[in-house]
C-alpha positions as CSV (number, residue, x, y, z in Angstrom):
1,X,0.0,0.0,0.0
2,X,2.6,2.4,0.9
3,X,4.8,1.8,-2.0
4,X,1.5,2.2,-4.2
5,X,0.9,5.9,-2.6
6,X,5.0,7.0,-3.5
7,X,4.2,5.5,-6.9
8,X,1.4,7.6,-7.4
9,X,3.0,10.9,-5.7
10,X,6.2,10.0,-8.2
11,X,3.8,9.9,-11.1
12,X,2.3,13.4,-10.1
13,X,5.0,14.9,-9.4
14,X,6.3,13.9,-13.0
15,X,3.3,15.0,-14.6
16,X,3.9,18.5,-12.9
17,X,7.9,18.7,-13.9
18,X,6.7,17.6,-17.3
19,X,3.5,20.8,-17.7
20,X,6.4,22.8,-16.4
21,X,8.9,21.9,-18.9
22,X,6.4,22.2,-21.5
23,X,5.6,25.9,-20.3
24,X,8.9,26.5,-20.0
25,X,9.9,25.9,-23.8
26,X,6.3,27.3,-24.8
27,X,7.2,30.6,-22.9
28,X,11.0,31.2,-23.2
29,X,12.0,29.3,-26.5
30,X,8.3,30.8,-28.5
31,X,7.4,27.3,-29.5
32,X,3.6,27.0,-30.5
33,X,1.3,25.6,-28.7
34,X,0.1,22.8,-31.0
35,X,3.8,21.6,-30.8
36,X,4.0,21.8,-26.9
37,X,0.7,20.3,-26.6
38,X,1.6,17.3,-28.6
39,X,4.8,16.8,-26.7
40,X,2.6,16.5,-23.4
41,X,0.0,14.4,-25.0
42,X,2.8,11.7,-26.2
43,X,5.0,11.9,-22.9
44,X,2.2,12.0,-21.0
45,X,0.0,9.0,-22.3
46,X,3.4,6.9,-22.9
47,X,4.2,7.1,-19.4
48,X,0.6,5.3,-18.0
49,X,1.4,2.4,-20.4
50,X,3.4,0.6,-17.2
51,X,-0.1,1.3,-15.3
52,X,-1.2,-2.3,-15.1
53,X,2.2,-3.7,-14.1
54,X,2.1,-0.8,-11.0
55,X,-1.4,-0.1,-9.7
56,X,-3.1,-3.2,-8.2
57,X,-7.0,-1.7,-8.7
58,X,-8.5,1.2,-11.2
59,X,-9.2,3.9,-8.2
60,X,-5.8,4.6,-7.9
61,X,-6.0,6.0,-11.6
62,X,-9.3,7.4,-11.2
63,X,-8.1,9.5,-8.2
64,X,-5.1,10.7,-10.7
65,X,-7.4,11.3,-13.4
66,X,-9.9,13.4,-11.5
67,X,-6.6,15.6,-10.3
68,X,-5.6,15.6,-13.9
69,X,-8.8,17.0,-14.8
70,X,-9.1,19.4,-12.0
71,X,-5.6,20.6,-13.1
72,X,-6.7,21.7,-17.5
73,X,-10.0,23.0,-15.9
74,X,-8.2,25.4,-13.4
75,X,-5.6,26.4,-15.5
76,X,-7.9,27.2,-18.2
77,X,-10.6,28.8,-16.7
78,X,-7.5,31.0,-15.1
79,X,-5.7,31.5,-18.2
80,X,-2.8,29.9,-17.3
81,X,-0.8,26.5,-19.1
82,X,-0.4,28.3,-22.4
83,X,1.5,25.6,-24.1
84,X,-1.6,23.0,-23.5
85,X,-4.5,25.5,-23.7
86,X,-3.5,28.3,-26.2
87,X,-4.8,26.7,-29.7
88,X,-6.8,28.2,-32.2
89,X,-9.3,25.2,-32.8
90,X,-11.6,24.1,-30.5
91,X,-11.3,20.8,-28.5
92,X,-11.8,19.2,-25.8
93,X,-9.4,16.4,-26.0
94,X,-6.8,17.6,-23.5
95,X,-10.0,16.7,-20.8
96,X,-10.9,13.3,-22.8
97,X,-7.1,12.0,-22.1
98,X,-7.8,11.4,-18.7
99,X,-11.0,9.7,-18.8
100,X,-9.5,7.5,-21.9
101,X,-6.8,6.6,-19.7
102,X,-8.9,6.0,-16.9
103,X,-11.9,4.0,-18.7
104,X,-9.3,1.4,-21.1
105,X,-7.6,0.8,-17.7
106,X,-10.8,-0.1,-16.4
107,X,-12.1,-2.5,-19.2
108,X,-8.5,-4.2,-19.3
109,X,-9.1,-4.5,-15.4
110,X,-12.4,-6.2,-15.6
111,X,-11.3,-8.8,-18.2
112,X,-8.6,-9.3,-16.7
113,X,-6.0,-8.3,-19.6
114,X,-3.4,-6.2,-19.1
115,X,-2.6,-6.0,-22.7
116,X,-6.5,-4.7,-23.5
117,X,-4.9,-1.4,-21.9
118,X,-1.4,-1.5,-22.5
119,X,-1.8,-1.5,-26.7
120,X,-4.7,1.4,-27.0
121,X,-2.4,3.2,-25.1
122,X,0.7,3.0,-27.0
123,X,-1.4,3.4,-30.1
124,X,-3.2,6.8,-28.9
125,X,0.6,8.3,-27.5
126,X,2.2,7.8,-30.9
127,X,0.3,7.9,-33.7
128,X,-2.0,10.3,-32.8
129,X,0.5,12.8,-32.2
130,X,2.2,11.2,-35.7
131,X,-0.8,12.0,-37.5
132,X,-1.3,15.7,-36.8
133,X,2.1,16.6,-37.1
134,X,2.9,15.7,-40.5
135,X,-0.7,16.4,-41.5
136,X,-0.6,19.8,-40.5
137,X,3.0,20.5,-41.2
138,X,3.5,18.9,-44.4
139,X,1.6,20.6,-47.6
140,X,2.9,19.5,-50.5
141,X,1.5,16.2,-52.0
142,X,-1.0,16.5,-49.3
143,X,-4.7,17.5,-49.3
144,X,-7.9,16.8,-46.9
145,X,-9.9,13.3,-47.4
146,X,-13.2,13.5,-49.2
147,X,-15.7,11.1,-48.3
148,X,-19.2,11.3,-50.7
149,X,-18.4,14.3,-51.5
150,X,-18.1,15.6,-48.3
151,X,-14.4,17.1,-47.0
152,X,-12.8,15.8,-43.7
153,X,-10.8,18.1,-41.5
154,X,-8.1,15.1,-41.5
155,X,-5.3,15.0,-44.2
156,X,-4.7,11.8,-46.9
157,X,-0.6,12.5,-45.5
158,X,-1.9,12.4,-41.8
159,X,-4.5,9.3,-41.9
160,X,-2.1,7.5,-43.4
161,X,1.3,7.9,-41.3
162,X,-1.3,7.1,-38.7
163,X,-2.6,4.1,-40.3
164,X,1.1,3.1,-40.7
165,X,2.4,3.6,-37.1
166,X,-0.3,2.0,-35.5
167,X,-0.1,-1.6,-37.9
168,X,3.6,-1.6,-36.9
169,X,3.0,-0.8,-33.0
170,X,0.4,-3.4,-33.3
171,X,2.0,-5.9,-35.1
172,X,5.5,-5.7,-32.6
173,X,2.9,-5.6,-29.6
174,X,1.0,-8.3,-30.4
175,X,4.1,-10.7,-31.7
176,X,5.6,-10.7,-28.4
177,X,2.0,-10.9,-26.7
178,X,1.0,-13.9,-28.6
179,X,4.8,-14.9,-28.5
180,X,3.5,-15.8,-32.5
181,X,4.0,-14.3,-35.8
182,X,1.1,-15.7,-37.8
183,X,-2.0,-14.9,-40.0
184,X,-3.5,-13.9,-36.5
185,X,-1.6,-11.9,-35.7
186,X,-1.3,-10.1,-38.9
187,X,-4.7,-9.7,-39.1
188,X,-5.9,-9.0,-35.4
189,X,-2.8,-5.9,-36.2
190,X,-4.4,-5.1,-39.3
191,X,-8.0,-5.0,-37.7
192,X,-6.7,-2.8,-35.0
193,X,-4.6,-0.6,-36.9
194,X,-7.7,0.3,-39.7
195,X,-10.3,0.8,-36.7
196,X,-8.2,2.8,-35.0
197,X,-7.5,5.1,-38.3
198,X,-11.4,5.2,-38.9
199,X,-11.6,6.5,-35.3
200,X,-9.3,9.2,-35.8
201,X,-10.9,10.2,-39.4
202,X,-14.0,11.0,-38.1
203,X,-13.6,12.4,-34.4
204,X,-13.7,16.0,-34.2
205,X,-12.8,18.4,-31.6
206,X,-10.1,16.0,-29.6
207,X,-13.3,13.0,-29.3
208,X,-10.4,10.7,-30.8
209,X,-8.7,10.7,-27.3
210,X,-11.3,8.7,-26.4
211,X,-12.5,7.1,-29.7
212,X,-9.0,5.8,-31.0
213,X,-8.5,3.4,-27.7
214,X,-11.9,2.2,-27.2
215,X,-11.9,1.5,-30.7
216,X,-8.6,-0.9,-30.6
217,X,-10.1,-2.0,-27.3
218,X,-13.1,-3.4,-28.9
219,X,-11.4,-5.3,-31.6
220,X,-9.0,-7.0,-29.2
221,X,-12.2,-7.9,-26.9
222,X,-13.6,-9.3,-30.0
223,X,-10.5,-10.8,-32.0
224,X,-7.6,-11.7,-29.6
């Protein structure tokens, strides 16, 4: 019990160094705050990925996800935490990370699977991050996905570096989860990979925080 509280004070303290770092460079070296906030979102969520392997039960990271959230509202509704808050678009998905992280845990604690968690999570740290910078940053050769006609907000460049990243986390995660490189698992990779891309095509306004795991969640549940 006692080693599970330092755990958890060690994690929130490195959450705090990390917002401060983040500020820091925001503040000092001018850097925008779509860069910054993508640096926090992929240091962040890549640091819960050891979660199941620390925290014995899923109120341990409710109570860090509630003081997570209490954290983005305060410092918004203040003004404050520029290099997370200060974006022109509007979204909500700097609140969504939390309860994502909180709610995968959750489902991967009920079944009884630590990998249920461990993979969304990986997959939501690095490609997401993956997608929107190169299909924001990169113009040439590069336009928005039409779909019947109707145009997307997402980039052909960024859906696919996204659907790329996430087959090839997939496919390493679940080799040495399976201990098995076979049709399965080539498949089950596949299946996660292209659910988790449609999850990220269609969310708007940061809702693929929470789409893009409980997405890859699902087709593990149903395929592994």
């Amino acid at each position: 019990m006692g080693n599970i509280i330092i755990l958890s004070f060690a994690y929130l303290v490195g959450i705090i160094l990390l917002l401060a770092f983040n500020e820091l460079n925001y503040r000092r070296l001018s850097v925008k705050g779509e860069i910054t906030r993508k640096f926090a979102h992929f240091t962040a969520t890549l640091a819960v990925v050891p979660f199941p392997y620390i925290f014995p039960s899923h109120w341990y990271i409710l109570v860090l996800a509630l003081m997570f959230f209490a954290a983005l509202f305060i410092t918004q509704r203040n003004k404050q935490l520029g290099s997370i808050h200060d974006i022109e678009r509007k979204t909500i998905g700097s609140y969504l990370l939390p309860l994502s992280i909180y709610v995968t845990f959750l489902i991967s604690f009920l079944l009884e699977n630590k990998f249920i968690y461990i993979l969304p999570m990986l997959i939501l740290a690095v490609c997401d991050p993956m997608a929107a910078l190169l299909g924001t940053n990169i113009t040439n050769y590069n336009g928005r996905i039409k779909i019947f006609g109707y145009q997307l907000k997402k980039t052909w460049l960024g859906s696919g570096a996204f659907l790329v990243t996430s087959f090839v986390i997939s496919i390493i995660a679940l080799y040495f989860h399976r201990a098995a490189f076979d049709l399965k698992t080539f498949w089950l990779a596949l299946a996660v990979a292209v659910a988790s891309t449609l999850a990220e095509l269609v969310s708007w306004r940061g809702l693929d925080n929470l789409s893009i795991p409980l997405c890859a969640v699902l087709v593990l549940v149903l395929m592994l």
